[in-house]
NUNUDREN-481073 format. One record per residue (C-alpha): residue number from 1; residue in three letters; y, z, x. Coordinates in Angstrom, 1 decimal. Layout:
BEGIN
+-----+-----+--------+--------+--------+
|   n | res |      y |      z |      x |
+-----+-----+--------+--------+--------+
| NUM | ALA |      Y |      Z |      X |
...
+-----+-----+--------+--------+--------+
This chain:
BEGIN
+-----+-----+--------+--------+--------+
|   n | res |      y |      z |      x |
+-----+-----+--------+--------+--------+
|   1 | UNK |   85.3 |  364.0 |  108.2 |
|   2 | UNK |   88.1 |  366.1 |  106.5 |
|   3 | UNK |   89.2 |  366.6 |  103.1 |
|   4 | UNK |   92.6 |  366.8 |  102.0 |
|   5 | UNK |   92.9 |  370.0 |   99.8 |
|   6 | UNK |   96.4 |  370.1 |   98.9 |
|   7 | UNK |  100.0 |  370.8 |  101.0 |
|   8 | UNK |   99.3 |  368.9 |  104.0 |
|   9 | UNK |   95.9 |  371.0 |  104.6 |
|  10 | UNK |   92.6 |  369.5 |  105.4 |
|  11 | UNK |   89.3 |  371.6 |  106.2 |
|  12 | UNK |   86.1 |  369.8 |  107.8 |
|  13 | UNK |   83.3 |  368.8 |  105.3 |
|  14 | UNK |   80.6 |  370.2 |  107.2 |
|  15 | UNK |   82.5 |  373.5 |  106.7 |
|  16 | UNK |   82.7 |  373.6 |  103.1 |
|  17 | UNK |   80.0 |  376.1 |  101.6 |
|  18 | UNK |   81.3 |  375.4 |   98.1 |
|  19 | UNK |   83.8 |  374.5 |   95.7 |
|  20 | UNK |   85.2 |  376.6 |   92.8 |
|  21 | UNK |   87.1 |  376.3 |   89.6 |
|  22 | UNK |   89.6 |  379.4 |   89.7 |
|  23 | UNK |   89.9 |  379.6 |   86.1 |
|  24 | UNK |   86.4 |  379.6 |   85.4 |
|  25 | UNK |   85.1 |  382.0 |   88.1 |
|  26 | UNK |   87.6 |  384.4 |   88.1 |
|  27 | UNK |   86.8 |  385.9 |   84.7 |
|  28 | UNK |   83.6 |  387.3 |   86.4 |
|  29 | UNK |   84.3 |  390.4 |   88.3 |
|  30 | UNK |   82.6 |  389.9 |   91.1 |
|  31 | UNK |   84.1 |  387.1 |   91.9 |
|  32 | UNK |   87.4 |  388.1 |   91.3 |
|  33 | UNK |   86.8 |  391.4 |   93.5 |
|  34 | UNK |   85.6 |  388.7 |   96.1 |
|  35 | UNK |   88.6 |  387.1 |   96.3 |
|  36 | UNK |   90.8 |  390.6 |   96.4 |
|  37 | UNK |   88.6 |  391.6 |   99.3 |
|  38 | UNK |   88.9 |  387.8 |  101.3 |
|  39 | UNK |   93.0 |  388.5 |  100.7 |
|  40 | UNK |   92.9 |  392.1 |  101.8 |
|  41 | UNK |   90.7 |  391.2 |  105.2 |
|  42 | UNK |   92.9 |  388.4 |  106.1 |
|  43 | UNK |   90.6 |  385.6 |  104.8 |
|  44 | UNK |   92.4 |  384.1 |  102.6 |
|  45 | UNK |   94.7 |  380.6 |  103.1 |
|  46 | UNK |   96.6 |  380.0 |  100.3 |
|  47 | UNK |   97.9 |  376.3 |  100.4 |
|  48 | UNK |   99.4 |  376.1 |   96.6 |
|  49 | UNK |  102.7 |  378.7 |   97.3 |
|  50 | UNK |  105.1 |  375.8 |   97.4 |
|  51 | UNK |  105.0 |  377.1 |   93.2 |
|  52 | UNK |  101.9 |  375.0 |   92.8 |
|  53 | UNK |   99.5 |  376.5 |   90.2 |
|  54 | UNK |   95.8 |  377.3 |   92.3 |
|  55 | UNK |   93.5 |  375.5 |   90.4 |
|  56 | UNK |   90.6 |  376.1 |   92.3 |
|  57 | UNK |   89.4 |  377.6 |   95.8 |
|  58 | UNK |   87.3 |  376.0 |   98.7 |
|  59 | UNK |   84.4 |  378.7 |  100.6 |
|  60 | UNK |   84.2 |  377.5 |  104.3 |
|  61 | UNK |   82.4 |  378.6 |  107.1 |
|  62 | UNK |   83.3 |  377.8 |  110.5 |
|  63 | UNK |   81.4 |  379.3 |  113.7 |
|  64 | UNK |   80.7 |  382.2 |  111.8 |
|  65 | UNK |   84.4 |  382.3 |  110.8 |
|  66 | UNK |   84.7 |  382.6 |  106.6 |
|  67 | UNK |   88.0 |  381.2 |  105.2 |
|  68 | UNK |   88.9 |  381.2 |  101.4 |
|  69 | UNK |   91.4 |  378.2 |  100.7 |
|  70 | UNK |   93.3 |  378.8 |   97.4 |
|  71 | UNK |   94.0 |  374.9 |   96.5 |
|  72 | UNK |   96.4 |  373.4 |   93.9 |
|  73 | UNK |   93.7 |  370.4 |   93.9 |
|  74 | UNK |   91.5 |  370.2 |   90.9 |
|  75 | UNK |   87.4 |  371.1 |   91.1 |
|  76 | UNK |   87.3 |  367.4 |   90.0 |
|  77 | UNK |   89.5 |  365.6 |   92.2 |
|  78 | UNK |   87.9 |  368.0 |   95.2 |
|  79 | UNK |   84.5 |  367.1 |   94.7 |
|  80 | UNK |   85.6 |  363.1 |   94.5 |
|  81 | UNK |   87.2 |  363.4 |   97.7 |
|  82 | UNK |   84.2 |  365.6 |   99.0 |
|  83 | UNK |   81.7 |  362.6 |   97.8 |
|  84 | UNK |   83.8 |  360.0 |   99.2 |
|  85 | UNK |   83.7 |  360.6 |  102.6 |
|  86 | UNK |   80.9 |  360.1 |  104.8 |
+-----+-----+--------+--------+--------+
């Protein structure tokens, strides 16, 4: 199954390694220096530049592959659609 995470993206739900609220996490520093090190190596998808505010960001995993998906799409609204699916 695949889960919509916002501009036409989806990622595979065996993939997803977690879900994360932006505002929340980013006022620790290690996540935030996480994130500026996923954007520097080329990890980073950002799927909220159509002037979307990134609400949150989705940690996948995919043959070994790490991919950090900026999203538009709530936590909330995420995690429905992530329990939803079967």
């Amino acid at each position: 199954m695949y889960i919509h995470i916002g501009d036409g993206c989806c990622v595979r739900k065996k993939d997803i390694v977690g879900i994360f609220d932006l505002e929340i996490t980013t006022t620790m520093k290690t996540t935030g220096d996480f994130l500026l090190s996923s954007r520097e190596e080329g990890f980073t998808v950002n799927v909220a530049d159509r002037g979307e505010m990134p609400k949150s960001f989705i940690l996948a995993d995919r043959d070994g592959i790490s991919r950090v998906y900026i999203s538009p799409v709530s936590t909330a609204t995420l995690y429905g659609r992530y329990n939803k699916t079967t």
